[in-house]
Backbone as CSV, one residue per row, in Angstrom:
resi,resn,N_x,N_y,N_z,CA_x,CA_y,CA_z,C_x,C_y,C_z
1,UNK,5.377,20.257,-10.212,5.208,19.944,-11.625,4.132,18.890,-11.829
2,UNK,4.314,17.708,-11.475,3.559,16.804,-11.274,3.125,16.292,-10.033
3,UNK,1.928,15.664,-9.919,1.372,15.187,-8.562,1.417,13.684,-8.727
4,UNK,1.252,12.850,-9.883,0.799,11.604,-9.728,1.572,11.505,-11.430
5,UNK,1.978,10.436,-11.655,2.742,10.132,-12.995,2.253,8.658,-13.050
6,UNK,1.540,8.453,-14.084,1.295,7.369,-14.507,2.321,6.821,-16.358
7,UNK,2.957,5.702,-16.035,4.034,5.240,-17.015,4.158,4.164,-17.752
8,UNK,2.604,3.459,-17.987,1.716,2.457,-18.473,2.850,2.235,-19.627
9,UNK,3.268,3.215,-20.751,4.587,2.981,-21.975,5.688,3.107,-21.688
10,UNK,5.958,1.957,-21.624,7.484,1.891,-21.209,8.088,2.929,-22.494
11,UNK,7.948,2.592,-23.750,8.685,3.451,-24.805,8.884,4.488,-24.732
12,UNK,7.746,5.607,-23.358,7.924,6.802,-23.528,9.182,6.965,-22.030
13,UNK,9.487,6.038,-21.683,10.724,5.949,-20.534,11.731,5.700,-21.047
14,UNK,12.091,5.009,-22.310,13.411,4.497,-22.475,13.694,5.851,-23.799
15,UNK,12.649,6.761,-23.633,13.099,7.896,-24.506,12.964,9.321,-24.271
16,UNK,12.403,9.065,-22.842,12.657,10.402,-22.152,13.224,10.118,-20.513
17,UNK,14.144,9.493,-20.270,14.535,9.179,-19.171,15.114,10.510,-18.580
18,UNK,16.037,10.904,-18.940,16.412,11.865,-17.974,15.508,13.192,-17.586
19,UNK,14.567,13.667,-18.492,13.330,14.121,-17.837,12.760,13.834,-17.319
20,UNK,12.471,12.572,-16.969,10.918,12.025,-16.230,12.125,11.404,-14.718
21,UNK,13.386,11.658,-14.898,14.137,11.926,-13.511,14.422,13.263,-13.039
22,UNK,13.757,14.102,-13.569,13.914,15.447,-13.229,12.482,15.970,-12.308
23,UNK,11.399,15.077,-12.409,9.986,15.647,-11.687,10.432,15.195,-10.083
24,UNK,9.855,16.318,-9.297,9.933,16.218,-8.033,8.434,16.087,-7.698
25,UNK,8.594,15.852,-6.005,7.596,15.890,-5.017,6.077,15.175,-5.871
26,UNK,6.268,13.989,-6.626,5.463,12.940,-6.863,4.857,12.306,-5.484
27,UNK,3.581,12.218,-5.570,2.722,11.161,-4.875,2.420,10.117,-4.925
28,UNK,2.116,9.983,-6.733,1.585,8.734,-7.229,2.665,8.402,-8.299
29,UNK,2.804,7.426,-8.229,4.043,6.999,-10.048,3.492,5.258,-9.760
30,UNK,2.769,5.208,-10.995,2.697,4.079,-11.665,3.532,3.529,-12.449
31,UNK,4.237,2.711,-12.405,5.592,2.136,-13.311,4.697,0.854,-13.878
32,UNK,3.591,0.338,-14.110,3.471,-1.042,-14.042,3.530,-1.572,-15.747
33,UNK,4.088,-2.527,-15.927,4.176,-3.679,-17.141,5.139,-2.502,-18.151
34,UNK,6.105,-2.374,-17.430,7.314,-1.218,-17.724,8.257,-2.354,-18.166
35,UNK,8.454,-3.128,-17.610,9.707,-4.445,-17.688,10.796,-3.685,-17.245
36,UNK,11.078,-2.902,-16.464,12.224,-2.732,-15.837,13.464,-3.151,-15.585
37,UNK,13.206,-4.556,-14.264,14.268,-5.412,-14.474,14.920,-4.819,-13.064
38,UNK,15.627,-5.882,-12.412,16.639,-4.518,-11.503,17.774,-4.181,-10.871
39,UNK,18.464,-3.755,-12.755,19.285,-3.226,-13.226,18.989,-1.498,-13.789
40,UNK,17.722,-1.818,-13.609,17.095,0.004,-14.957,17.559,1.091,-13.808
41,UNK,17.889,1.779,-14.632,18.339,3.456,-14.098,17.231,3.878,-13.397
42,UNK,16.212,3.701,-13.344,15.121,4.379,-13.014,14.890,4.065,-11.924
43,UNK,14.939,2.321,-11.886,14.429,1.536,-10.485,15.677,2.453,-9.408
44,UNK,16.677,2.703,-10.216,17.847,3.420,-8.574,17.676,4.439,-8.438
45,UNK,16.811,5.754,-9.303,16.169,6.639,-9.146,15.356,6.772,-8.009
46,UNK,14.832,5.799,-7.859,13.256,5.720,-7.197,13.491,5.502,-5.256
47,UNK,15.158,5.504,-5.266,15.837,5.634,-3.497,16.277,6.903,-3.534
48,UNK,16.241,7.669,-4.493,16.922,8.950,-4.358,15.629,9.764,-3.447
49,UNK,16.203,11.109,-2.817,15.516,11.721,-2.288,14.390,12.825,-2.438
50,UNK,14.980,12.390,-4.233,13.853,13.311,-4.918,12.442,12.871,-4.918
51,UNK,12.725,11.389,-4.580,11.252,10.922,-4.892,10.499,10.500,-3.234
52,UNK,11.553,11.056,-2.302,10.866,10.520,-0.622,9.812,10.671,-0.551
53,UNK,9.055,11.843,-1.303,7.462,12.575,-1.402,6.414,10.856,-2.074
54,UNK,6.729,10.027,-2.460,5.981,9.343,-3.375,5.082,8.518,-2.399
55,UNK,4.050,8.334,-2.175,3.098,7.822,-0.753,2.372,6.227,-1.515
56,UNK,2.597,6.543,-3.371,1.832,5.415,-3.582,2.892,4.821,-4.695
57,UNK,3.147,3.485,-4.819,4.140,3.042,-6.062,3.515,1.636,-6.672
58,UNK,3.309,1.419,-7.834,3.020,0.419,-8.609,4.111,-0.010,-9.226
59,UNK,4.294,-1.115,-8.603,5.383,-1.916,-9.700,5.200,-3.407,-10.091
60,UNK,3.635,-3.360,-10.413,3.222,-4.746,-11.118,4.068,-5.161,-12.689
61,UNK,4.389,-6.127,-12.553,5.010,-7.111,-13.471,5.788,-6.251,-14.291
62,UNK,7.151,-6.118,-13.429,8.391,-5.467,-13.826,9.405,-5.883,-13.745
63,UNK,9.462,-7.657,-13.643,10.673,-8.375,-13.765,11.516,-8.400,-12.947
64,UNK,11.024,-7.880,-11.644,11.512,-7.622,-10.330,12.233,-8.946,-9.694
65,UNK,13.170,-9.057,-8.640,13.517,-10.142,-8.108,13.784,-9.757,-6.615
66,UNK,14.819,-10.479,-5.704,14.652,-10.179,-4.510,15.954,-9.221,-4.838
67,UNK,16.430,-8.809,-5.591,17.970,-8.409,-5.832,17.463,-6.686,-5.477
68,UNK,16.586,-6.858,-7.036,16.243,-5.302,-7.097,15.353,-5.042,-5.779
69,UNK,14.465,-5.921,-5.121,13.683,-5.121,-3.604,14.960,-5.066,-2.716
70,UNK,16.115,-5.445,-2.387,16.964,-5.322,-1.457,17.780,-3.797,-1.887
71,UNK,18.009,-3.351,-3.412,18.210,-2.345,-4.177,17.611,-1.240,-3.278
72,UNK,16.022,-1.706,-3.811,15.021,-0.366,-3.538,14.815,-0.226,-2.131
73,UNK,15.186,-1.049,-1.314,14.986,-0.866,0.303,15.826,-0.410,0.943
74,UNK,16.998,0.145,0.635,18.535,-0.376,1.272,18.550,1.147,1.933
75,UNK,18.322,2.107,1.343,18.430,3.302,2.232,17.343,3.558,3.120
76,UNK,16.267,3.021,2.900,15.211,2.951,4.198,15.346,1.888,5.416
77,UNK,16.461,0.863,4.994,16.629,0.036,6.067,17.406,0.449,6.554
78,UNK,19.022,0.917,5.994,20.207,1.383,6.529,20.206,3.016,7.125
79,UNK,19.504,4.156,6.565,19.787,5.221,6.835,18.438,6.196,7.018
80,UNK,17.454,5.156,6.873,15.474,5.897,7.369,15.488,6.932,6.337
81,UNK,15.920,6.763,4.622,15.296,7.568,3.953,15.534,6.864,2.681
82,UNK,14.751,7.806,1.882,14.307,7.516,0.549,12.620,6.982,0.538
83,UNK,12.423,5.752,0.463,10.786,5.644,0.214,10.196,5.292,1.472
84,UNK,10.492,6.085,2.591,10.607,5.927,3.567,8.482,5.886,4.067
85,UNK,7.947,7.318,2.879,6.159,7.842,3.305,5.952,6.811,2.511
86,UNK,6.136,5.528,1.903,5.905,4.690,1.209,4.421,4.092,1.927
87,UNK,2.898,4.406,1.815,1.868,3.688,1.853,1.413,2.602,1.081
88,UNK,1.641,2.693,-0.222,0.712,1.544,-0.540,1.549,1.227,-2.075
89,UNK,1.871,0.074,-2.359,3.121,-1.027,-2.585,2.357,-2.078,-3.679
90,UNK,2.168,-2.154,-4.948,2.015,-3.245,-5.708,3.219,-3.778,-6.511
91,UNK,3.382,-4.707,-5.689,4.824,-5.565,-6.573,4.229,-7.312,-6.924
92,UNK,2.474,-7.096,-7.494,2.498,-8.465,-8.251,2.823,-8.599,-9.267
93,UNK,2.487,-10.030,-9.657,2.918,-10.199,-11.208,4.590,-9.714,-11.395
94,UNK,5.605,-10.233,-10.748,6.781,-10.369,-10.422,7.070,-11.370,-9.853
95,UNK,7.374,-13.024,-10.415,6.980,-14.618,-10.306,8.754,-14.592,-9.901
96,UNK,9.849,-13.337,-9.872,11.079,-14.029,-9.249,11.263,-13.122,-7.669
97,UNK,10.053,-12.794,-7.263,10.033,-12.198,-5.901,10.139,-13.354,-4.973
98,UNK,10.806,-13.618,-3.841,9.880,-15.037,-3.187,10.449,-14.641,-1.785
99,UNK,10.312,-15.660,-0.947,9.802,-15.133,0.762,11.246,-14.574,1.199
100,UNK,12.620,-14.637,0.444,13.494,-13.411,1.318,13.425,-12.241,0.548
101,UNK,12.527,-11.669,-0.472,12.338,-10.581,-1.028,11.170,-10.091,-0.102
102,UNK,10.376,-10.810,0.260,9.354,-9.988,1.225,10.272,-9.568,2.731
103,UNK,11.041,-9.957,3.351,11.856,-9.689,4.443,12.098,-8.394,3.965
104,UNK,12.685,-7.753,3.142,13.161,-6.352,2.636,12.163,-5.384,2.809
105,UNK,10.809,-5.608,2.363,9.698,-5.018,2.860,9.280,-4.535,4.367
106,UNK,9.616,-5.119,5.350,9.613,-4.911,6.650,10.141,-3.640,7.265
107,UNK,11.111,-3.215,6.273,11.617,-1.718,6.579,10.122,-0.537,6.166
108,UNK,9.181,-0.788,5.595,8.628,0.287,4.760,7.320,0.187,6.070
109,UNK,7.296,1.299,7.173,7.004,1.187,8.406,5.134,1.477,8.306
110,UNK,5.222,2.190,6.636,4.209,3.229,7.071,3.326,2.372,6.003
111,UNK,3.788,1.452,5.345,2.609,0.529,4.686,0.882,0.290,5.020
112,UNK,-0.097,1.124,4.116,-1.091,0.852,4.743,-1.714,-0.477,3.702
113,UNK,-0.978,-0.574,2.350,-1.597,-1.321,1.374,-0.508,-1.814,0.868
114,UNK,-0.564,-3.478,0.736,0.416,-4.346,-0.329,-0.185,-5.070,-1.206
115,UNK,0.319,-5.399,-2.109,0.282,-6.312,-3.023,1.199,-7.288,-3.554
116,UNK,1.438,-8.611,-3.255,2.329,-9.510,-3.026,1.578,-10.838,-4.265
117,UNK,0.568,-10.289,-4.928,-0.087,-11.642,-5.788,0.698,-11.429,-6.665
118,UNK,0.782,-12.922,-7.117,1.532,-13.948,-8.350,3.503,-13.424,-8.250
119,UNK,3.619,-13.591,-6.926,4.926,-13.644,-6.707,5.532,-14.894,-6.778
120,UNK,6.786,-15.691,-6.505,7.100,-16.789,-6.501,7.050,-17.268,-4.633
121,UNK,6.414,-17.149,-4.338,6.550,-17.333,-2.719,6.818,-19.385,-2.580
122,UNK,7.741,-19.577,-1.635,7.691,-20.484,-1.120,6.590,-21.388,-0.274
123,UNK,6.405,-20.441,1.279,5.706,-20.621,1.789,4.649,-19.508,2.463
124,UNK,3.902,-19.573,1.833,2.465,-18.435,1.869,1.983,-18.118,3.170
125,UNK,1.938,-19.126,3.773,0.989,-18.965,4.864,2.115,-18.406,6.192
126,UNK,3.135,-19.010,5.987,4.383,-17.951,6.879,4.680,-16.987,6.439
127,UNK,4.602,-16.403,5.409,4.673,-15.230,4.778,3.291,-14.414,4.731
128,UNK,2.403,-14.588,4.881,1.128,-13.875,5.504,1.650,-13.719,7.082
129,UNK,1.539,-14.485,7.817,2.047,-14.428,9.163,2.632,-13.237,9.507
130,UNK,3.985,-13.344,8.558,4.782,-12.227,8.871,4.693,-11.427,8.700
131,UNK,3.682,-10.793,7.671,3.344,-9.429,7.245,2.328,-9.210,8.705
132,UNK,1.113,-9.280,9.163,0.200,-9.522,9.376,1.185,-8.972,11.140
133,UNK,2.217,-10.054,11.808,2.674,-9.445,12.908,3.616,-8.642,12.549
134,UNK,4.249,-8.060,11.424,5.357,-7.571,11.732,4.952,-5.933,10.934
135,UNK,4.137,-5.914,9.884,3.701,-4.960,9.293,2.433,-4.021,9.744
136,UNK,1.594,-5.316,10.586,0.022,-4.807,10.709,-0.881,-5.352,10.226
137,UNK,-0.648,-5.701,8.872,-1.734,-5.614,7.815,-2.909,-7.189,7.648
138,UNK,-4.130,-6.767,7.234,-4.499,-8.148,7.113,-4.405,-8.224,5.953
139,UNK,-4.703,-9.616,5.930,-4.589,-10.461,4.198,-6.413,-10.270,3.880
140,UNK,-6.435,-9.707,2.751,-7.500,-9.024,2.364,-8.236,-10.143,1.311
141,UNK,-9.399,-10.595,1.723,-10.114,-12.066,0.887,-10.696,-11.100,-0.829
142,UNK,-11.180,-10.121,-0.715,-11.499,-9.737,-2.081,-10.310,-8.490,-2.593
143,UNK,-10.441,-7.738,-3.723,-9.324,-7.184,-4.655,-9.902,-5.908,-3.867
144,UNK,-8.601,-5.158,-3.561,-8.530,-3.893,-2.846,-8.400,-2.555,-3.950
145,UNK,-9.709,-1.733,-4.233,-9.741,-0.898,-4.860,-8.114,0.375,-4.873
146,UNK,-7.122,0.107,-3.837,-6.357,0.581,-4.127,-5.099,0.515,-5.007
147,UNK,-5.436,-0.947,-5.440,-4.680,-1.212,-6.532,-5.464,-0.996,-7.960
148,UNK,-6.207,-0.425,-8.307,-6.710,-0.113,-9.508,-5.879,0.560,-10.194
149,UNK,-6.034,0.573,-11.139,-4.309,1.501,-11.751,-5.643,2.650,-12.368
150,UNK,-6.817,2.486,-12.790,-7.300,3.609,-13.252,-7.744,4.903,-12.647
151,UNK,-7.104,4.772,-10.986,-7.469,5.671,-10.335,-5.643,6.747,-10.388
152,UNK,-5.091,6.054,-10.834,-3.513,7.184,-11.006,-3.146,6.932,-12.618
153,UNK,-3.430,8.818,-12.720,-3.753,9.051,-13.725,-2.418,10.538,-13.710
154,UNK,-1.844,10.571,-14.608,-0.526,11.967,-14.972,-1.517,12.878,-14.694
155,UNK,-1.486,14.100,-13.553,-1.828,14.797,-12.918,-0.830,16.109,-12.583
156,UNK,-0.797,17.452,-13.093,-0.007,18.387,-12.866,-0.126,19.792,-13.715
157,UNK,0.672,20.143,-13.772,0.659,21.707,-14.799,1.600,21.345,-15.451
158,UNK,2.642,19.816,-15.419,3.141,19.306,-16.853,2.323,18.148,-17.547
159,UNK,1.466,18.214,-17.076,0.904,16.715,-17.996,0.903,16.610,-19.493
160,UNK,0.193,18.531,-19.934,0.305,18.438,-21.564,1.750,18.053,-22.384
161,UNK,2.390,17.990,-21.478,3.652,17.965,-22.176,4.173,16.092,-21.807
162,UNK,3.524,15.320,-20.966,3.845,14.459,-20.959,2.833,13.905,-22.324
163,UNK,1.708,14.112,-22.267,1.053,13.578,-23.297,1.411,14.138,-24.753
164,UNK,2.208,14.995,-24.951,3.159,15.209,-26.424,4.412,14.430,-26.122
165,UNK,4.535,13.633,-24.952,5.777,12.778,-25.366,5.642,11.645,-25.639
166,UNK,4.178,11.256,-25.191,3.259,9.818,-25.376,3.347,10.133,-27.218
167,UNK,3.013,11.178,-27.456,2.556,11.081,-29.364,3.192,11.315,-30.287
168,UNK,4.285,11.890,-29.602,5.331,11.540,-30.185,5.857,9.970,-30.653
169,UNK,5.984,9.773,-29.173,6.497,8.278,-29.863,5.907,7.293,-30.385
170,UNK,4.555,7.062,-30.172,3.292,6.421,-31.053,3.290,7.207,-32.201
171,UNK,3.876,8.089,-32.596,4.044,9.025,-34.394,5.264,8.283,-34.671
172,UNK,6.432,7.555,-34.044,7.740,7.230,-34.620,7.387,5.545,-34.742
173,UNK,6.276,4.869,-33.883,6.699,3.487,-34.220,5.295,3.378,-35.191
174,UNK,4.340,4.470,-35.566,3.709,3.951,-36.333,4.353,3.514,-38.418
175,UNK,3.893,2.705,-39.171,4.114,2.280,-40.144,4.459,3.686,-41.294
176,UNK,5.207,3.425,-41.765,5.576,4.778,-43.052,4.512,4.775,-43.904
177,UNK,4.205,6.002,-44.331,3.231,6.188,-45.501,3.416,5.172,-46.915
178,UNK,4.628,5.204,-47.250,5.276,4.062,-48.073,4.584,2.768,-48.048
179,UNK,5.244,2.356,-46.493,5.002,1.127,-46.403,3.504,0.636,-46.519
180,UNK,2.176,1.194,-45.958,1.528,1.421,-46.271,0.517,1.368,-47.601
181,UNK,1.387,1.846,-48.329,1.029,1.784,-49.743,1.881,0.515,-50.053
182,UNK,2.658,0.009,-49.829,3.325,-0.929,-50.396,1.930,-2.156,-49.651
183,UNK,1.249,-2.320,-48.928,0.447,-2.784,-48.404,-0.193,-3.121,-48.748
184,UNK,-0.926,-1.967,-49.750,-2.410,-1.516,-49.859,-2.683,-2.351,-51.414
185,UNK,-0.723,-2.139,-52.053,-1.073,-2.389,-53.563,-0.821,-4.106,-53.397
186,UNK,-0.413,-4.856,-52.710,-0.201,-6.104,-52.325,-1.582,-7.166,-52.098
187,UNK,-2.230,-6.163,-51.025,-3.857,-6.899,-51.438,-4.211,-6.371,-52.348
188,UNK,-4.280,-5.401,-53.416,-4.736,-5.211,-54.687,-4.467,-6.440,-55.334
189,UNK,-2.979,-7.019,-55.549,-3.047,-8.053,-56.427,-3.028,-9.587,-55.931
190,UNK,-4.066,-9.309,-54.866,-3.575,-10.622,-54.168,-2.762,-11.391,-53.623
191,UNK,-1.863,-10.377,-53.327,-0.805,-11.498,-52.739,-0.898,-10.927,-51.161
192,UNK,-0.367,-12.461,-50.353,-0.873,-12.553,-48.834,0.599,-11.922,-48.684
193,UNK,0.247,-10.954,-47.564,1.388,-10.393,-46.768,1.175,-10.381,-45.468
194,UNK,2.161,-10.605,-44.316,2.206,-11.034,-43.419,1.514,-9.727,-42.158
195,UNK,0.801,-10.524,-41.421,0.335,-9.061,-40.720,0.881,-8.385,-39.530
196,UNK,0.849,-7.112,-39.745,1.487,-6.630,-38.560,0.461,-6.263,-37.659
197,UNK,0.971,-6.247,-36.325,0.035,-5.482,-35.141,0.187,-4.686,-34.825
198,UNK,-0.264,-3.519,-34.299,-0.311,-2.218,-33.791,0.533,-2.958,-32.230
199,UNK,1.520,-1.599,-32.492,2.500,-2.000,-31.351,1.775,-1.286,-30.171
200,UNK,1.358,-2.661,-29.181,0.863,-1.588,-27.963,1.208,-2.148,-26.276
201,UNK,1.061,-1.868,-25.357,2.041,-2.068,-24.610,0.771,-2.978,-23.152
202,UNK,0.339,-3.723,-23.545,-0.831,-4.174,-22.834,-0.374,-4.793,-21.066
203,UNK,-1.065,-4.880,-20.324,-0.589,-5.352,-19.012,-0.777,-6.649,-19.143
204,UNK,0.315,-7.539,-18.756,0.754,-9.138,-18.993,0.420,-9.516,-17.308
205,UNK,-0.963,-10.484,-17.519,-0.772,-11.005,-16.081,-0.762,-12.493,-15.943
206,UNK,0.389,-12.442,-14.770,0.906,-13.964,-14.933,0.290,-14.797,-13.887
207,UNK,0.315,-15.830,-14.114,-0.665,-17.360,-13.169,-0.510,-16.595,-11.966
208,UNK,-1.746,-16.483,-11.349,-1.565,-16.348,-9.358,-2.417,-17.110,-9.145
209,UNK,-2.937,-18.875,-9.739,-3.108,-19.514,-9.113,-2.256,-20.030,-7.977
210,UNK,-1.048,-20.401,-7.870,-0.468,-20.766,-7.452,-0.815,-20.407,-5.322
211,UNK,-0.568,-18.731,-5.769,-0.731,-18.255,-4.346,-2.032,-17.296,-4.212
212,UNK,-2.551,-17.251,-5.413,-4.296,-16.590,-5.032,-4.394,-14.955,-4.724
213,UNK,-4.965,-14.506,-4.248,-5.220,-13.523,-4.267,-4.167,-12.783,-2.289
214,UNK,-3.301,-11.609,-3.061,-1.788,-11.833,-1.855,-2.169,-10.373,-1.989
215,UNK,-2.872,-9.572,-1.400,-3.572,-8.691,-0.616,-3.777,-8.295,0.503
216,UNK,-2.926,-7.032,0.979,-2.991,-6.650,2.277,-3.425,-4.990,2.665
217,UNK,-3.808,-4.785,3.715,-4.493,-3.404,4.608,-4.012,-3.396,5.748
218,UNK,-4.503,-2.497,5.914,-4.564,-2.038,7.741,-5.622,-1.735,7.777
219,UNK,-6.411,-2.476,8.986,-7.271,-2.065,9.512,-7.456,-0.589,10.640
220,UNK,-9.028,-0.123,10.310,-8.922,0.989,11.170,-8.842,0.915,12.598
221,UNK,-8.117,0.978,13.582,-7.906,0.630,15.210,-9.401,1.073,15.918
222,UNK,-9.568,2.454,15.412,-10.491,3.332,15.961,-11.911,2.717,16.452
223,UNK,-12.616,1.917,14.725,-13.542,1.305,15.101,-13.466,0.317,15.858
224,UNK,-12.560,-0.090,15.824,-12.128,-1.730,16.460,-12.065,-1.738,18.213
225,UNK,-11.592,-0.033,18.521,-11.639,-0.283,19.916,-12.614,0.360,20.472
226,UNK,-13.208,1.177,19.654,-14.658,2.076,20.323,-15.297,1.222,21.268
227,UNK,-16.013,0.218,20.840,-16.473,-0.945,21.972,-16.014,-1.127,22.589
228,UNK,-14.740,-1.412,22.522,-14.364,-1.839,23.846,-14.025,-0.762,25.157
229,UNK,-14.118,0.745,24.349,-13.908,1.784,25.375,-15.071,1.977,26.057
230,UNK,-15.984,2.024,25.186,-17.455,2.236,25.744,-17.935,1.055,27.193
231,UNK,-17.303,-0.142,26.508,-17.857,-1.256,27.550,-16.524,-0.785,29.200
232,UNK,-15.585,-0.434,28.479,-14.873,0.084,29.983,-15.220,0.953,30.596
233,UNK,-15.271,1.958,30.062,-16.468,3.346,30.590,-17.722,2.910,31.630
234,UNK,-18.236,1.582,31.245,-19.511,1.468,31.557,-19.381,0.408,33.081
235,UNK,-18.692,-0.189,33.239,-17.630,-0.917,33.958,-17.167,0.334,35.152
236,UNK,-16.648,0.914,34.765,-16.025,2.091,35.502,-16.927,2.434,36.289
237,UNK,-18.317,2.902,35.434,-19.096,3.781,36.033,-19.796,2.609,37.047
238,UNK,-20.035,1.739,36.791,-20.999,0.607,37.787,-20.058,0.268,39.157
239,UNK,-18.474,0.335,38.647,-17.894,-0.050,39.649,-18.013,1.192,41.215
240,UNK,-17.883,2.442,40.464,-17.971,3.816,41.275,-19.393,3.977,42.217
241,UNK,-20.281,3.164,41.393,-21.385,3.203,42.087,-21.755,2.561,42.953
242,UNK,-21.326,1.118,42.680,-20.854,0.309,43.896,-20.396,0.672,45.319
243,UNK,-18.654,1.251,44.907,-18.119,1.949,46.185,-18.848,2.730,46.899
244,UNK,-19.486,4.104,46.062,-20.382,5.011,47.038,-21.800,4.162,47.526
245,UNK,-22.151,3.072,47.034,-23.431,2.271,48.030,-22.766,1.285,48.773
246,UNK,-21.214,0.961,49.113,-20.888,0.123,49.982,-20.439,1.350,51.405
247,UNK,-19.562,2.531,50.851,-19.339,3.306,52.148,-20.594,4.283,52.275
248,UNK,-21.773,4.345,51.871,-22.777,4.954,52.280,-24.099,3.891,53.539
249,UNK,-23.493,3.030,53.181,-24.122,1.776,54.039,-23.107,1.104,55.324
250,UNK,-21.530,1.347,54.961,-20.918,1.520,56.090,-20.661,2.727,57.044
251,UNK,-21.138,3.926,56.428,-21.429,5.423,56.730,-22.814,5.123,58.127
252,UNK,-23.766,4.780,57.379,-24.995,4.262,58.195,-24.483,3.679,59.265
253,UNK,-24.178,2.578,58.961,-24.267,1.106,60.085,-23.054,1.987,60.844
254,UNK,-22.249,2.546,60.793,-21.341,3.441,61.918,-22.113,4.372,63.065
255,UNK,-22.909,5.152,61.975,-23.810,6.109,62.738,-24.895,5.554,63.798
256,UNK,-25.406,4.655,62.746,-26.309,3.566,64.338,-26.020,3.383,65.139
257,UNK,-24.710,3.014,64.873,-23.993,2.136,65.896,-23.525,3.094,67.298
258,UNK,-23.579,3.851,66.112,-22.812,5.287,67.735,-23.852,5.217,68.402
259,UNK,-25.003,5.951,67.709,-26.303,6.781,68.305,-26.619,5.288,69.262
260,UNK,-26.680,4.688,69.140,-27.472,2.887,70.257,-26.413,3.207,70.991
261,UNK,-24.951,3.134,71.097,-23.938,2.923,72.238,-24.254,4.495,73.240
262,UNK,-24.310,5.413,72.234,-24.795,6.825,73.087,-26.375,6.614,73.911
263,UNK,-27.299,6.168,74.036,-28.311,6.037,74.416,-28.551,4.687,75.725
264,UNK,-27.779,4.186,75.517,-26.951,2.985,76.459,-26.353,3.515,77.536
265,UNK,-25.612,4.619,77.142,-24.726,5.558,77.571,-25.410,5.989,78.710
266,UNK,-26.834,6.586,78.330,-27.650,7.465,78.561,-28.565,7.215,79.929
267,UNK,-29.031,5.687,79.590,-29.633,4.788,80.153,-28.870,4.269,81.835
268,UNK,-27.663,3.892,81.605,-26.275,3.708,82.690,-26.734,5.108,83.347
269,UNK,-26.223,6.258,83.063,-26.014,7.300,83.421,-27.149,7.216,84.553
270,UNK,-28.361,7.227,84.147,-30.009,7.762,84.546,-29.943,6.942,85.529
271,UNK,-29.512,5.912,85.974,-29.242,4.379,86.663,-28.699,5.015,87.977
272,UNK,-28.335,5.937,87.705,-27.243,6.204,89.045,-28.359,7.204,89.867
């Protein structure tokens, strides 16, 4: 049905929930500045096995704590399923995460990408540590194009129908025709009326001064050890060459050695 679900309006979740728990074999699901919380039906959705297929998850600034990551981890720590193909992980901008909510993470084996900025972390630099030996990953100095949210985008042969559920509900919270006119005739006679804003659901990002930019990868092994295979290879080969010019020179100095003791031999003999 769908390949990638992006869920930027929360409004269109808290009004089509039990459909948007009905899509299988997801890759991508963006949940971010959803406000979740984790208590939401959805967040316990997201261990079920419908969603084991999901390889990428955004859950920037969703009111997350260490409660709900111990929630969302618990069948991949206890029983090796649910978000088990879990690659790449944004849980910033969630300020009640802190260093025993990252411990819960340690189960998710196949992590190639995290995101841990503007969490509440204690201590940072042991908490890099631990990702770094226990995950793989390095701590990444600039912003990792895999957290872009504009690259997961609702993708499928249901999308038209997700985007009639988006306009729908932007048709129910917009202002009545009425009201409107009750508006319109208000600045006619001058009188100040209070303004409203277009209700819209913007991404809230919170201080990461604190802990800076909390960015992680895996590096590729491949390039990393090519050199050093090549320089063993080369090692190898000098060493082999060695051996055959040390027993080709003890090969010699044998053969001399005979042929002089045989001619000695020779010499005695003639003597007689």
């Amino acid at each position: 049905m769908l390949i990638t679900f992006s869920l930027f309006r929360y409004l269109v979740i808290s009004e089509k929930l039990e459909e948007i728990k009905s899509f299988r074999e997801l890759t991508c699901l963006d949940l971010s500045c959803c406000k979740l919380g984790d208590e939401h039906e959805l967040l316990e959705h997201l261990t079920k096995e419908a969603l084991s297929s999901v390889t990428r998850l955004l859950l920037k600034d969703n009111c997350l704590s260490d409660a709900g990551l111990r929630k969302m981890t618990a069948p991949v720590r206890v029983m090796k399923r649910g978000l088990e193909n879990l690659s790449v992980l944004d849980l910033s901008c969630n300020p009640k995460i802190t260093d025993v909510g990252i411990g819960y993470l340690l189960s998710f084996r196949k992590l190639n990408c995290l995101d841990i900025s503007g969490t509440g972390l204690k201590d940072v630099k042991a908490v890099v540590q631990r990702i770094q030996v226990q995950l793989g990953l390095v701590h990444s100095k600039v912003p990792l194009k895999e957290f872009d949210h504009s690259t997961c985008k609702t993708e499928g042969w249901a999308e038209q129908t997700i985007l009639q559920w988006e306009q729908l509900v932007m048709e129910a919270i917009k202002p009545k025709k009425n009201l409107q006119c009750r508006r319109a005739a208000r600045h006619f006679y001058g009188k100040r009326c209070r303004i409203e804003e277009q209700v819209t659901c913007t991404l809230v990002e919170v201080e990461t001064k604190a802990t800076g930019n909390l960015q992680f990868y895996k590096e590729k092994t491949q390039n990393c050890h090519a050199p050093l295979l090549k320089k063993e290879a080369a090692v190898s080969h000098e060493l082999k060459k060695n051996k055959k010019r040390v027993l080709a020179e003890q090969e010699t100095e044998r053969t001399s050695k005979h042929m002089c003791l045989t001619m000695e031999d020779w010499d005695l003999l003639n003597s007689y």
